[in-house]
N, C-alpha and C positions, 0 to 999 in steps of 0.2 A: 621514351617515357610510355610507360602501358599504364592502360585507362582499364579501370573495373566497368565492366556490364552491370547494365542496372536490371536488377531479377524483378520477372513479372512477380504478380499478386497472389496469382497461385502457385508459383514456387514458393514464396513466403508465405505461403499455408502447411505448403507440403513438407516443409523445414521445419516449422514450429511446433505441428498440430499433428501427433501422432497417430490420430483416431481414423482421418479418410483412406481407402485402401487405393486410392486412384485420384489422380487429376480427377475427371469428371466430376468425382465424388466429391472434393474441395468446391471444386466451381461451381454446384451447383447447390451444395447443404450446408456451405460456410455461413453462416448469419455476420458474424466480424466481418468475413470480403465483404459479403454484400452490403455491411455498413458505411465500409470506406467506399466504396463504388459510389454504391448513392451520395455519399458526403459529396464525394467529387465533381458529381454532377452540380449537388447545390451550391457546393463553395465558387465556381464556375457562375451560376445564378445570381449569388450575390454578391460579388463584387463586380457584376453591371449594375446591380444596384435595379435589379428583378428582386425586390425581397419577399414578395407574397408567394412567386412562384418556388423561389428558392424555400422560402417555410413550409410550401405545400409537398413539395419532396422529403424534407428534414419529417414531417409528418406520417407520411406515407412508408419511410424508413425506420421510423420510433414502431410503428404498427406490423411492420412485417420482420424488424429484428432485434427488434424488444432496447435497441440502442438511440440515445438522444444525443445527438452529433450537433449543437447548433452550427448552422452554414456559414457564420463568421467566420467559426475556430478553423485554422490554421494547422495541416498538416503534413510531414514532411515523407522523403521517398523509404518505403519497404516498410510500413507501418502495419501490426499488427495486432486485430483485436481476437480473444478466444471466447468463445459462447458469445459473446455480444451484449447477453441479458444485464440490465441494469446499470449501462454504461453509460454516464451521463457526462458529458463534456462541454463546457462553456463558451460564449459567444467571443472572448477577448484570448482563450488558449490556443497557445502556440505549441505544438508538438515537433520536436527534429528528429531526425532520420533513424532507422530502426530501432525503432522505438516497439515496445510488447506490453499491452494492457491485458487485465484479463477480468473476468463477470465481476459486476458490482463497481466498478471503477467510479470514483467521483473525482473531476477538477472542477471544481466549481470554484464561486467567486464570495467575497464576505462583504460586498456595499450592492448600493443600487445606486450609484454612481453611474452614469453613463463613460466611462473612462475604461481603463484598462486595469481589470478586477478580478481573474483567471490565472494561471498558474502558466510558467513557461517551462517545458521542457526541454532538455538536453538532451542529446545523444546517445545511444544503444542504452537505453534506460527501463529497467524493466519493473512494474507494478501491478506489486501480486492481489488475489484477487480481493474485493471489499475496500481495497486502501482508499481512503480519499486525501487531497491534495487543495487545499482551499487559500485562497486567496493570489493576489500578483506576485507571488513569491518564482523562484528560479531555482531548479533540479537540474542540478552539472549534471555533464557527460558520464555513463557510465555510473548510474545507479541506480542501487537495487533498492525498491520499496516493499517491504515485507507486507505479506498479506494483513487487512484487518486494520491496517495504522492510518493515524492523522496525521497530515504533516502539516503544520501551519508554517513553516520560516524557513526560507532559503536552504537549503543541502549543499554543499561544495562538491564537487567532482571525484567521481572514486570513492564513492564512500557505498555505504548502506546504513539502513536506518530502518527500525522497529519500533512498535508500543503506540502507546495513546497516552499524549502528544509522542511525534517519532522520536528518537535519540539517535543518535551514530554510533554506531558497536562496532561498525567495521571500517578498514581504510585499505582500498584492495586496489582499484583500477584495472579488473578484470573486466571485459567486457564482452564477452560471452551471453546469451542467454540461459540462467540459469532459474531452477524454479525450486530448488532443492529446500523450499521454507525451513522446514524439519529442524535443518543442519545452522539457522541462523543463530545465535547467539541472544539471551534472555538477557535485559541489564536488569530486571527486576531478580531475578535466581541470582545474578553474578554480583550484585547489591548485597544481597544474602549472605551468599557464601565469601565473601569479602568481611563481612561484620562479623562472621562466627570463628575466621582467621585471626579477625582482631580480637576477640573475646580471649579465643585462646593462649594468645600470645600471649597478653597481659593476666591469666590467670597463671602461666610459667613464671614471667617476672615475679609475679606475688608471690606466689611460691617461693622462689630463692629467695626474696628478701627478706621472709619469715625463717629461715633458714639461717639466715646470717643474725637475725637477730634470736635466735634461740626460741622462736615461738615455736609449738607443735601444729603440724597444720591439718588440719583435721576439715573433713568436707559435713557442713551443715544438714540436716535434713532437709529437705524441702517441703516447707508446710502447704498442708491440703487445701484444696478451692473450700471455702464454708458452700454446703448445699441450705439453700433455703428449705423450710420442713416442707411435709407433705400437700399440707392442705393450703400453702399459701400458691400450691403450683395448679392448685384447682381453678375450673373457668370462674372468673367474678359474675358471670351472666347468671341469674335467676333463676331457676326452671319456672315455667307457666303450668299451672294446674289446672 
């Protein structure tokens, strides 16, 4: 039985994050490592149940990499943040194993419940940049969070998901890290282009059934928008003399 090596922090920079031209350069200008580092220290901190100390670190790491990790949340091996900036992560979230966030990340939470209020993730899950993820809900393994989106409710495994609130557009179980947004699938356009399918189809039908019935089928004009006249497009404001 062969056991995989677990890759340091900065090989999962060096993998993900095209921009450093060197280890050193990863180690030492990553803002993301440097946020999981410090988390690590805090989460370490707080579950002695150090929790001033531990928020004093969580602090000190909100200020030098612009990312809020609270020292509760829960994070798993080969985890990677990019930029850092604006990455806000909750006190009840659980993150599992290669996992890829990127700037603007939110999991946050929707009570002030003292309870478990934070989102769980799943596995080689990756969420593009600005998405937020709110509430105790659960991201199976292997999903892709398009940039920009809200996810309020549970996602199943293998999937991907877009828009505000997210949708499911896709059902892949690919688990690669991929960031290709570009390439994701629109269901507002494909909502669209589905309706204009149906349009047409049913203006065929009509068509032959006018046909069978001997009507001429003749296309309507389409009547003009009425323009309101000129003066009504005038400001109603006063002028002051």
């Amino acid at each position: 039985m062969t056991t995989v090596k677990e890759r340091d922090d900065v090989s999962i920079v060096m993998e993900r994050d095209p921009a450093p031209k060197s280890r050193a350069e990863a180690l030492f200008f990553s803002q993301g490592l440097h946020a999981i580092r410090l988390h690590n220290i805090a989460h370490r901190l707080y579950e002695r149940r150090r929790y001033k100390t531990a928020r004093a670190v969580n602090y000190m790491s909100r200020i030098l990499t612009g990312a809020d990790i609270h020292p509760g949340a829960k994070v798993g091996k080969e985890f990677f943040i990019d930029h850092a900036t604006g990455v806000v992560i909750g006190e009840t979230a659980e993150i599992g194993d290669n996992v890829s966030i990127y700037q603007g990340v939110t999991l946050g939470g929707v009570s002030t419940e003292k309870k478990k209020r934070h989102p769980t993730i799943g596995n080689n899950v990756v969420v593009g940049a600005g998405a937020t993820i709110l509430g105790p809900i659960t991201i199976g393994d292997n999903v892709r969070v398009g940039a920009g989106s809200v996810v309020i409710k549970s996602v199943p495994p293998n999937c991907t998901v877009v828009g505000v609130p997210a949708k499911i557009v896709q059902r892949t179980g690919a688990t690669t890290i991929d960031l290709h947004h570009e390439e994701l699938p629109d269901p507002v356009v494909n909502a669209f282009i589905d309706m204009c399918h149906s349009l047409s189809e049913m203006e065929y039908r009509l068509e032959q059934i006018e046909k069978k019935m001997g009507i001429k089928h003749e296309k309507l004009p389409v009547p003009s928008v009425p323009r309101p006249p000129a003066q009504e497009l005038a400001c109603p404001v006063e002028e002051k003399h």
